[in-house]
PyMOL Python script that loads the backbone (N, CA, C, O; Angstrom):
from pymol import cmd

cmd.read_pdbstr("""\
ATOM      1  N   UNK A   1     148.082 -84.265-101.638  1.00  0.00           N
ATOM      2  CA  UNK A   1     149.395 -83.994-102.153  1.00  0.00           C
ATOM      3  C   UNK A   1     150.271 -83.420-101.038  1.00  0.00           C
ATOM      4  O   UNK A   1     149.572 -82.712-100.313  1.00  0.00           O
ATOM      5  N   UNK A   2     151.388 -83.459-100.685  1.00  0.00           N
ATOM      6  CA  UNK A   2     152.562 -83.341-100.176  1.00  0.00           C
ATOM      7  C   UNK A   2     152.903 -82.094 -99.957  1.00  0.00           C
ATOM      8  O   UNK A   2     152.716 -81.502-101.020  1.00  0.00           O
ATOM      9  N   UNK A   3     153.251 -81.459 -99.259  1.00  0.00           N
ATOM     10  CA  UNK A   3     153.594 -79.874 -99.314  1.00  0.00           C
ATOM     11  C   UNK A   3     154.989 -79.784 -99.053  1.00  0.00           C
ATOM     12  O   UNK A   3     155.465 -80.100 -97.963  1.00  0.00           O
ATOM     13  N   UNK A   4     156.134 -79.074-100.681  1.00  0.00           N
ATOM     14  CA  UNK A   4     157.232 -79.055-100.436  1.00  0.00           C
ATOM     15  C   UNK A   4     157.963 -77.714 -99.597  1.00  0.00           C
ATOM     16  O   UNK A   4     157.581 -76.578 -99.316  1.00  0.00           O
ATOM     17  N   UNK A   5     159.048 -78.395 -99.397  1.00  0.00           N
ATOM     18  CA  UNK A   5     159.673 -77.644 -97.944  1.00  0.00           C
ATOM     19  C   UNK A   5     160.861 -77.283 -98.229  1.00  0.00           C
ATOM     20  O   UNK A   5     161.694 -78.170 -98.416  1.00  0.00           O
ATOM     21  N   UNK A   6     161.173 -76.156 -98.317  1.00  0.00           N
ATOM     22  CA  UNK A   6     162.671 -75.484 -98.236  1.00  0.00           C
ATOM     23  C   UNK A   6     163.515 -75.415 -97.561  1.00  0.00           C
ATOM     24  O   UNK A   6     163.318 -74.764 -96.535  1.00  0.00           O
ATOM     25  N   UNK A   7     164.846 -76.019 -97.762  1.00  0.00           N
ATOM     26  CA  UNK A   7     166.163 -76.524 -96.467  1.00  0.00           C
ATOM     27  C   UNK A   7     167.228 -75.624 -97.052  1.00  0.00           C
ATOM     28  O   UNK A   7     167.412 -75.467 -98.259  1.00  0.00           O
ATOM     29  N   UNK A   8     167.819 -75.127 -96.209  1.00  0.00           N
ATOM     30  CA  UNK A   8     169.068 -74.459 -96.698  1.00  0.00           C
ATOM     31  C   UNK A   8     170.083 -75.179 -95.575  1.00  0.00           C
ATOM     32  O   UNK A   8     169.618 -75.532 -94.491  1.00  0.00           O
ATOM     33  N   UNK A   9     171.519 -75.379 -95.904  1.00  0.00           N
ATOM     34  CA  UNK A   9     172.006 -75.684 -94.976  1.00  0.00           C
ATOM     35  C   UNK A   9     173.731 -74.879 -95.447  1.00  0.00           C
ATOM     36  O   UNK A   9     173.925 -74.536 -96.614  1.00  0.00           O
ATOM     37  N   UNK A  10     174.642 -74.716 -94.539  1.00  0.00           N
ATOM     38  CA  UNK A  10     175.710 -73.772 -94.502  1.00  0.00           C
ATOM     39  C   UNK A  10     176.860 -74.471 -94.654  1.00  0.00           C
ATOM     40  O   UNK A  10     176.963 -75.193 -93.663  1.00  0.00           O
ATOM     41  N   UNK A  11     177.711 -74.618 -95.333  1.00  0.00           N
ATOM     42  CA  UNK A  11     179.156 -75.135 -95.559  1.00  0.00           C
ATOM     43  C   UNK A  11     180.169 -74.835 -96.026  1.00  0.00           C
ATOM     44  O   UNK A  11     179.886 -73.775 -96.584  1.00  0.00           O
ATOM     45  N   UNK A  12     181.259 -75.035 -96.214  1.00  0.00           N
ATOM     46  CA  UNK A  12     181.983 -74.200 -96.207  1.00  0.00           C
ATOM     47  C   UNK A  12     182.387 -74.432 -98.014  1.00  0.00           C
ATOM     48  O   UNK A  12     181.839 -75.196 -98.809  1.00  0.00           O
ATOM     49  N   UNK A  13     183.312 -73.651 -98.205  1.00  0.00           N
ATOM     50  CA  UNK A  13     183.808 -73.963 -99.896  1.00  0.00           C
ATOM     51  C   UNK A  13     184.421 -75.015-100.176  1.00  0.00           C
ATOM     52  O   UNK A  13     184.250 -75.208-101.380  1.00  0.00           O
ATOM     53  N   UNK A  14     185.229 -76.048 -99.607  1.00  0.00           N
ATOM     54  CA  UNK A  14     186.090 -76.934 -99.333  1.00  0.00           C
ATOM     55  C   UNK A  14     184.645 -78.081 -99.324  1.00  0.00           C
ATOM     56  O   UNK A  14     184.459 -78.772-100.326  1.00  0.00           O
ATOM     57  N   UNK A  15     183.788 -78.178 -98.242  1.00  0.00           N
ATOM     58  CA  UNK A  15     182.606 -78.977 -98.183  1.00  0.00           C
ATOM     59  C   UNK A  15     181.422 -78.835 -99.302  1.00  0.00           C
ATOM     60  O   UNK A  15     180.567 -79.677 -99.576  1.00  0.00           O
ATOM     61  N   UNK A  16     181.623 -77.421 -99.924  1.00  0.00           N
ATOM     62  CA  UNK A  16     180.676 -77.935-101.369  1.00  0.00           C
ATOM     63  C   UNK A  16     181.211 -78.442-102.167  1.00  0.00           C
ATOM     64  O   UNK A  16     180.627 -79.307-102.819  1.00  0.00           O
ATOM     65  N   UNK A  17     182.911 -78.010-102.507  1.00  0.00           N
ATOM     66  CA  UNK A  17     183.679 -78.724-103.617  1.00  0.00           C
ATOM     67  C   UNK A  17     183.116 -80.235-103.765  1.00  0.00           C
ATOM     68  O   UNK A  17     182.952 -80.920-104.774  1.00  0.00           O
ATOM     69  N   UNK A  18     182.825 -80.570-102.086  1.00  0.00           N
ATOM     70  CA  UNK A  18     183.468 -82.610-102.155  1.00  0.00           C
ATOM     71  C   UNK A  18     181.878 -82.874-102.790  1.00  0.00           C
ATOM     72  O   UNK A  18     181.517 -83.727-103.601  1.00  0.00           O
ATOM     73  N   UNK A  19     181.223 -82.000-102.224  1.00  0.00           N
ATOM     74  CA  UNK A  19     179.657 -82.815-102.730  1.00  0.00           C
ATOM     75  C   UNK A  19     179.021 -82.412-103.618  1.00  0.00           C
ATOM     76  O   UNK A  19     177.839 -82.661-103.857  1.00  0.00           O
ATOM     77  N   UNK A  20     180.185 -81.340-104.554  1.00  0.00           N
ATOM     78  CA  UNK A  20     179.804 -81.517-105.939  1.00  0.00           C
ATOM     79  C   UNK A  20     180.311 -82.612-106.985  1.00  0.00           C
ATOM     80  O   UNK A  20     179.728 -83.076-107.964  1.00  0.00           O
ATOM     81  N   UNK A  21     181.813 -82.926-106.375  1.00  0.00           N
ATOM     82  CA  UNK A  21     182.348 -83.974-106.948  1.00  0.00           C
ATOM     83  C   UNK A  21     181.560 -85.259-106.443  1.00  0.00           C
ATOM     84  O   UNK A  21     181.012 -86.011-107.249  1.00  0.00           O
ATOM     85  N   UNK A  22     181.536 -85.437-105.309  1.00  0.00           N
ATOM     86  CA  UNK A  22     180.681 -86.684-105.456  1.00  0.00           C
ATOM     87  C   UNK A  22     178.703 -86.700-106.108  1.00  0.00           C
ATOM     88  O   UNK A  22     177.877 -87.587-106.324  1.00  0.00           O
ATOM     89  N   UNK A  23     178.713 -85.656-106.171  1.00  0.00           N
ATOM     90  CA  UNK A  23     177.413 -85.619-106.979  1.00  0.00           C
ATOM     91  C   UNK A  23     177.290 -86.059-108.638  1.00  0.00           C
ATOM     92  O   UNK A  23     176.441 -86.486-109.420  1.00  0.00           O
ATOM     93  N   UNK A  24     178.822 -85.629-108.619  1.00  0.00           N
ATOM     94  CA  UNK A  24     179.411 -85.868-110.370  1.00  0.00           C
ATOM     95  C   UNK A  24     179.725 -87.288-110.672  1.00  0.00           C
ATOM     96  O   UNK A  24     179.596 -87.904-111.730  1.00  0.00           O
ATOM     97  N   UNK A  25     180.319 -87.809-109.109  1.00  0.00           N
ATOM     98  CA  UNK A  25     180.806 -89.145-109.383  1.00  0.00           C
ATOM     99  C   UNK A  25     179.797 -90.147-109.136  1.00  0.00           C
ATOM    100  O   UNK A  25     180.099 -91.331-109.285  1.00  0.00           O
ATOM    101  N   UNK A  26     178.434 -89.756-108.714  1.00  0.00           N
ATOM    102  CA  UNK A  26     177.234 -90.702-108.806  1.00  0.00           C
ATOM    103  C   UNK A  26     176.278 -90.120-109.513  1.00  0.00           C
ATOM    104  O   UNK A  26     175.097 -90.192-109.173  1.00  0.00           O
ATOM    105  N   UNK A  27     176.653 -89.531-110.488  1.00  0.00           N
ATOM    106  CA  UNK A  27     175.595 -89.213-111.543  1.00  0.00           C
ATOM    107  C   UNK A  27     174.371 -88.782-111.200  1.00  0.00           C
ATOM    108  O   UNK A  27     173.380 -89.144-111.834  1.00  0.00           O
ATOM    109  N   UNK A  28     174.293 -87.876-110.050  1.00  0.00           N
ATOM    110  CA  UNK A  28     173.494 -87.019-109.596  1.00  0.00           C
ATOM    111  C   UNK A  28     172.902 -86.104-110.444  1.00  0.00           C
ATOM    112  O   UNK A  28     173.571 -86.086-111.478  1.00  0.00           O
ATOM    113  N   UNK A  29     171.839 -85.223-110.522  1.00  0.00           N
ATOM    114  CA  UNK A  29     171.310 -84.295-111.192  1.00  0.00           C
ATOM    115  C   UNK A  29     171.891 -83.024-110.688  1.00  0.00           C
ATOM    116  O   UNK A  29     172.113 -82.083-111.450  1.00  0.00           O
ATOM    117  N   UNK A  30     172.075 -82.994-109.749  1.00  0.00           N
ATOM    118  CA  UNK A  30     172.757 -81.366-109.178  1.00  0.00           C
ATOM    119  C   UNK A  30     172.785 -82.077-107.293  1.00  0.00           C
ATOM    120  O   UNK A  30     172.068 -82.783-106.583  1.00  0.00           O
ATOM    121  N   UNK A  31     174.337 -81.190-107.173  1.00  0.00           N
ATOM    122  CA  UNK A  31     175.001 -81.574-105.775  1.00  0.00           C
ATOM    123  C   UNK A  31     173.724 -81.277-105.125  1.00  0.00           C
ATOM    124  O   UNK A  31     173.906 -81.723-103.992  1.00  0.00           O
ATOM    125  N   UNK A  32     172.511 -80.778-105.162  1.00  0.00           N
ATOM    126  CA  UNK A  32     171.546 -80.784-104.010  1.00  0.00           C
ATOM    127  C   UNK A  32     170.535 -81.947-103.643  1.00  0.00           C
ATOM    128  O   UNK A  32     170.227 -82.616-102.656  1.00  0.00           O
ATOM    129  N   UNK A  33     170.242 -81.841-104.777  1.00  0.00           N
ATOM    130  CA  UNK A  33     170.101 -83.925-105.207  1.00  0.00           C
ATOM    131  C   UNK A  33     170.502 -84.875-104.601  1.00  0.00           C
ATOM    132  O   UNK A  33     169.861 -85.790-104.084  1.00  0.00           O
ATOM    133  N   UNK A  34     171.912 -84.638-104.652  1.00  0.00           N
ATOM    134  CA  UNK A  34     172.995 -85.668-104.111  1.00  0.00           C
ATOM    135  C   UNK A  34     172.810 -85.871-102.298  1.00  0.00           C
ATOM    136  O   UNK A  34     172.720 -86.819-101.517  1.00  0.00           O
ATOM    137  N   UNK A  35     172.821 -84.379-102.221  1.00  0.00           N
ATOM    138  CA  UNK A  35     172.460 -84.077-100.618  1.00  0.00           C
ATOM    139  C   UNK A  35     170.879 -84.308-100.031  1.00  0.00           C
ATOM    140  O   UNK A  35     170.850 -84.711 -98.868  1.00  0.00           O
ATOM    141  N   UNK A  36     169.949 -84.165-100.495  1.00  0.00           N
ATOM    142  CA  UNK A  36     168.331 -84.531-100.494  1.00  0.00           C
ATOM    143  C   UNK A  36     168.342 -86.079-100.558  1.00  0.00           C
ATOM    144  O   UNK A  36     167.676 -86.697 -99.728  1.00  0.00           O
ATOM    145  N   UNK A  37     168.980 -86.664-101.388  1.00  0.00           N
ATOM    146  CA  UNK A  37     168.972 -88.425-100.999  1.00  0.00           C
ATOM    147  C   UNK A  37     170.091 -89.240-100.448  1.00  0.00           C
ATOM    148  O   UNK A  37     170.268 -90.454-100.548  1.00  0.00           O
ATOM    149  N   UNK A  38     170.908 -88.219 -99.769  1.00  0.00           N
ATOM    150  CA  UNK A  38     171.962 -89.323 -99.113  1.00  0.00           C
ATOM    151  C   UNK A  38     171.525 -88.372 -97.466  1.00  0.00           C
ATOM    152  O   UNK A  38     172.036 -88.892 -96.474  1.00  0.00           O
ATOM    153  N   UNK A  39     170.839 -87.360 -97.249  1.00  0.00           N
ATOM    154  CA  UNK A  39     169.990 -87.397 -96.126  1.00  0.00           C
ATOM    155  C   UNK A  39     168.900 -87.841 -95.568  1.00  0.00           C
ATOM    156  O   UNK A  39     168.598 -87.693 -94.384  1.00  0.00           O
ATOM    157  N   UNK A  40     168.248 -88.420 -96.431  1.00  0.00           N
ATOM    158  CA  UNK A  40     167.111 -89.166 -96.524  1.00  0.00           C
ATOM    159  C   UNK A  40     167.686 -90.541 -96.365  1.00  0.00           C
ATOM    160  O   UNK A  40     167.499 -91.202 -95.343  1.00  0.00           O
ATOM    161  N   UNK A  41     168.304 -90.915 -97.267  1.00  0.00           N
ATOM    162  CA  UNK A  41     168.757 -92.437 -96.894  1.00  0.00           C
ATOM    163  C   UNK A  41     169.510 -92.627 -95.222  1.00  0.00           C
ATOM    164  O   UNK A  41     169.422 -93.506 -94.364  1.00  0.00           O
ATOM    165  N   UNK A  42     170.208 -91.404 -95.309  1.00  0.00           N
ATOM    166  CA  UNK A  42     170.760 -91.847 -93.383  1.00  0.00           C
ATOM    167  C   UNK A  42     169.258 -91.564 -92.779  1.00  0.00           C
ATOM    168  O   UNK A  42     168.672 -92.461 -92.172  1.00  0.00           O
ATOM    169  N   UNK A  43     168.899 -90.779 -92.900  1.00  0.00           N
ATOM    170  CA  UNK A  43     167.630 -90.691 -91.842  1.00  0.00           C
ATOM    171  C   UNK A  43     166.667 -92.003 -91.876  1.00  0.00           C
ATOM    172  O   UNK A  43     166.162 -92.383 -90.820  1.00  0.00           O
ATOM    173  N   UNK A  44     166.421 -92.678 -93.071  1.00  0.00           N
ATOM    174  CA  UNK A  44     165.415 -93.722 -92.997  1.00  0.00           C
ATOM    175  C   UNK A  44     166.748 -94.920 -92.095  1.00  0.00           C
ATOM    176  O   UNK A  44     166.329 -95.580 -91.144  1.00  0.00           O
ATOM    177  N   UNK A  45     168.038 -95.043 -92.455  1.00  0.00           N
ATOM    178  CA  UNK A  45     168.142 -96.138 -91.159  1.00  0.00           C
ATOM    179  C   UNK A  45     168.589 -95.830 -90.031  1.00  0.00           C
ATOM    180  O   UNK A  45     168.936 -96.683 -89.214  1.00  0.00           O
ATOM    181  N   UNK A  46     168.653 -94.412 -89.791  1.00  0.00           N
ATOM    182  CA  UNK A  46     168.780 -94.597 -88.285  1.00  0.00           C
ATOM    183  C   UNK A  46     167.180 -94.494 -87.683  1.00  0.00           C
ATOM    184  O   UNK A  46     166.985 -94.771 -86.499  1.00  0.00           O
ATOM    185  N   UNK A  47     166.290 -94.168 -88.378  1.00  0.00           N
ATOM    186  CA  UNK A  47     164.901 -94.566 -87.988  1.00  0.00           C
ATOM    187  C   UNK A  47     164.499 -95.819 -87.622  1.00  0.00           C
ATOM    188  O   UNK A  47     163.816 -96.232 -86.685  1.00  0.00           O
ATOM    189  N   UNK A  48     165.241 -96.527 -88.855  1.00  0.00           N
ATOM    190  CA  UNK A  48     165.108 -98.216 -88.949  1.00  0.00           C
ATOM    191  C   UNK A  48     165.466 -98.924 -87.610  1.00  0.00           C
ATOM    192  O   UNK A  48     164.879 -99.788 -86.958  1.00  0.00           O
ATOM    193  N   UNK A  49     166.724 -98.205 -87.417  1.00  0.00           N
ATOM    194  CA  UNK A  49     167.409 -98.628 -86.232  1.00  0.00           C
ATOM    195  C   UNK A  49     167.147 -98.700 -84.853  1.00  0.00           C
ATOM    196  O   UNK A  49     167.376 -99.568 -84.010  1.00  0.00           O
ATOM    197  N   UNK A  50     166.398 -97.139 -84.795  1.00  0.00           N
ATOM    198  CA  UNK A  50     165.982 -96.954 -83.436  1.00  0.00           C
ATOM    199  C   UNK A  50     164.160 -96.685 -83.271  1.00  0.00           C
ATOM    200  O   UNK A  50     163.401 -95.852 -82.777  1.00  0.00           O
ATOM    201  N   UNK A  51     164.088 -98.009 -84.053  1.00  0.00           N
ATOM    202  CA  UNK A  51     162.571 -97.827 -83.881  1.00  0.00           C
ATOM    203  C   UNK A  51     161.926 -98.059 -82.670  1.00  0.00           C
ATOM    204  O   UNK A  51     161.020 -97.416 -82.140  1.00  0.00           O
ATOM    205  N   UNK A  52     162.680 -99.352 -82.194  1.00  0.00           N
ATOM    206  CA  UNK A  52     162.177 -99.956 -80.777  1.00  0.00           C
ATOM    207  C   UNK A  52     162.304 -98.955 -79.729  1.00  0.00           C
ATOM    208  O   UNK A  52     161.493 -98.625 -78.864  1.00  0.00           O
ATOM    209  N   UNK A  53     163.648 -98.474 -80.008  1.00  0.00           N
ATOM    210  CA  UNK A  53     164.320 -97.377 -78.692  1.00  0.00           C
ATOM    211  C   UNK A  53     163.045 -95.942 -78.995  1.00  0.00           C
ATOM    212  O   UNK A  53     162.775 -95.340 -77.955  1.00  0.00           O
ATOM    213  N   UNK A  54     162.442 -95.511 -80.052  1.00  0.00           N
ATOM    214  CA  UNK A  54     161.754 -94.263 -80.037  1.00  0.00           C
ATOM    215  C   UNK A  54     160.456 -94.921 -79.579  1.00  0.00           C
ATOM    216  O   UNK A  54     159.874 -94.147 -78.819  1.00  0.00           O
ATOM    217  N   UNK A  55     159.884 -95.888 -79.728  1.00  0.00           N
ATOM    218  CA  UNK A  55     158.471 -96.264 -79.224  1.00  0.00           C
ATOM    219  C   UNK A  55     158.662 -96.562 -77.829  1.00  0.00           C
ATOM    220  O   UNK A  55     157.903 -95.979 -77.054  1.00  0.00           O
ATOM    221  N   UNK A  56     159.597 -97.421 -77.303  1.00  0.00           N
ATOM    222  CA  UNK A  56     160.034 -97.251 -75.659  1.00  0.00           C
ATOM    223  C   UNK A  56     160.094 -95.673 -74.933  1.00  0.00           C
ATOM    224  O   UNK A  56     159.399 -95.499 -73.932  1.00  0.00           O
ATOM    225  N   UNK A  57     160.543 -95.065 -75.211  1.00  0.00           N
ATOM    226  CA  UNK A  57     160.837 -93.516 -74.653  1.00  0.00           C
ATOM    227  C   UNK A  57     159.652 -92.899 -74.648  1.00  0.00           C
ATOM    228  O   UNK A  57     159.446 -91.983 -73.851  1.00  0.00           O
ATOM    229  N   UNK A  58     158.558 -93.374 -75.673  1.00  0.00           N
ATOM    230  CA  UNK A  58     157.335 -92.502 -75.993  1.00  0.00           C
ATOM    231  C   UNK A  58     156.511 -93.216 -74.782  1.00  0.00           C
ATOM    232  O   UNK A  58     155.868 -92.564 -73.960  1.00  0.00           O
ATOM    233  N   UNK A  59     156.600 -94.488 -74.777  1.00  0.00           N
ATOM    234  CA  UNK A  59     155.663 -95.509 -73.164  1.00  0.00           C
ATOM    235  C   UNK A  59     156.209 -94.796 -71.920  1.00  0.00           C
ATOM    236  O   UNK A  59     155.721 -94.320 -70.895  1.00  0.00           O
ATOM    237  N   UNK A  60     157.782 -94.968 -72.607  1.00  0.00           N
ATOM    238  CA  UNK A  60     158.123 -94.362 -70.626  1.00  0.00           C
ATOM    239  C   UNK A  60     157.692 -92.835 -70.211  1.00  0.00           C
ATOM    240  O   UNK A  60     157.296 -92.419 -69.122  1.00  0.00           O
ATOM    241  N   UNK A  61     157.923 -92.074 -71.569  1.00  0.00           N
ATOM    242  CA  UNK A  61     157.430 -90.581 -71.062  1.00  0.00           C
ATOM    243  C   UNK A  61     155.767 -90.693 -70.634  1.00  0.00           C
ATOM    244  O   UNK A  61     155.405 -90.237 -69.549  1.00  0.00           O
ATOM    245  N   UNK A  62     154.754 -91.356 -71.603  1.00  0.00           N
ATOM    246  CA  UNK A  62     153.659 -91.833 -71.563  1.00  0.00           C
ATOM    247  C   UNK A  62     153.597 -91.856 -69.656  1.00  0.00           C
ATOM    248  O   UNK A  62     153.419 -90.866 -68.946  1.00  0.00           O
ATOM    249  N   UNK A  63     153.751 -92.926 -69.307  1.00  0.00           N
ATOM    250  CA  UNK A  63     153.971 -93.744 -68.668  1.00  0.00           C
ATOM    251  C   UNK A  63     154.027 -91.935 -67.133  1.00  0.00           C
ATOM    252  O   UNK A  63     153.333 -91.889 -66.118  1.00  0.00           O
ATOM    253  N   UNK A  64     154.659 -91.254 -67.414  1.00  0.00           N
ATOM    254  CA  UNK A  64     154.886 -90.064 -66.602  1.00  0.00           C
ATOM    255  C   UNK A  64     154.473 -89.001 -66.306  1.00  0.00           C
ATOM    256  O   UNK A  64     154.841 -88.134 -65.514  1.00  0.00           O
ATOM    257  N   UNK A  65     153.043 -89.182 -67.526  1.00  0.00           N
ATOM    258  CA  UNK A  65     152.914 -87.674 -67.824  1.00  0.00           C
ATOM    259  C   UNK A  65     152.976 -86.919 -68.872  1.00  0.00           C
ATOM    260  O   UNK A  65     152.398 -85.852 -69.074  1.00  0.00           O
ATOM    261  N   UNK A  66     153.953 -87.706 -69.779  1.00  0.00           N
ATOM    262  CA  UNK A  66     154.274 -86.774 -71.180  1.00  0.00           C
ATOM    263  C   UNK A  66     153.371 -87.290 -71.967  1.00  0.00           C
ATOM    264  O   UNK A  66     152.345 -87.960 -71.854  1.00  0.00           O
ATOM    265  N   UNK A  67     154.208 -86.662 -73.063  1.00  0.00           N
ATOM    266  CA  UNK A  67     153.102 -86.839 -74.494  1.00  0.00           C
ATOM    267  C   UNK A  67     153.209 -87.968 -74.853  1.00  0.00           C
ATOM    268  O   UNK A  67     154.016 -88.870 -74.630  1.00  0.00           O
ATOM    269  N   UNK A  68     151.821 -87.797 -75.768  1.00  0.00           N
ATOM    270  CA  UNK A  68     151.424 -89.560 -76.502  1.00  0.00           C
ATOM    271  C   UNK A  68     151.930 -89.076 -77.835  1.00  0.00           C
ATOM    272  O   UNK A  68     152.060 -87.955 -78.328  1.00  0.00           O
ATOM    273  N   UNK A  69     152.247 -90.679 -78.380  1.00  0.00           N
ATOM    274  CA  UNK A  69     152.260 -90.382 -80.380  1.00  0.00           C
ATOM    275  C   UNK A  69     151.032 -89.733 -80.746  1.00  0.00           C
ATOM    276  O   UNK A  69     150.812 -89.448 -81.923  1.00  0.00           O
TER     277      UNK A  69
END
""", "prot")
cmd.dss("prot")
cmd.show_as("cartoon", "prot")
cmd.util.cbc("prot")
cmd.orient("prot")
């Protein structure tokens, strides 16, 4: 099983307003919700994205001395 993890992150009053309203306007369960899967969704494609570029950097550091995956 998975071990859950506690994120806090800081914004201002103006920046919770918007992502409570947009939590409201996609029928979110609570603005943290909203924020837990629209960070997750950017993170899985810029993963997607730079998959080639993070396995290259890991050969070239490899490749020098550094660390392995």
């Amino acid at each position: 099983m998975n071990k859950t993890i506690s994120m806090s992150i800081r914004v201002s009053e103006d920046e919770l307003e918007k992502l409570k309203k947009a939590a409201i306007l996609l029928e979110y369960s609570s603005y943290s919700e909203f924020v837990r899967r629209t960070a997750l969704i950017e993170a899985s494609k810029i993963i997607k994205e730079n998959t080639t570029y993070i396995g290259h950097s890991f050969a070239v550091a490899k490749e020098h001395g550094g660390y392995d995956k």
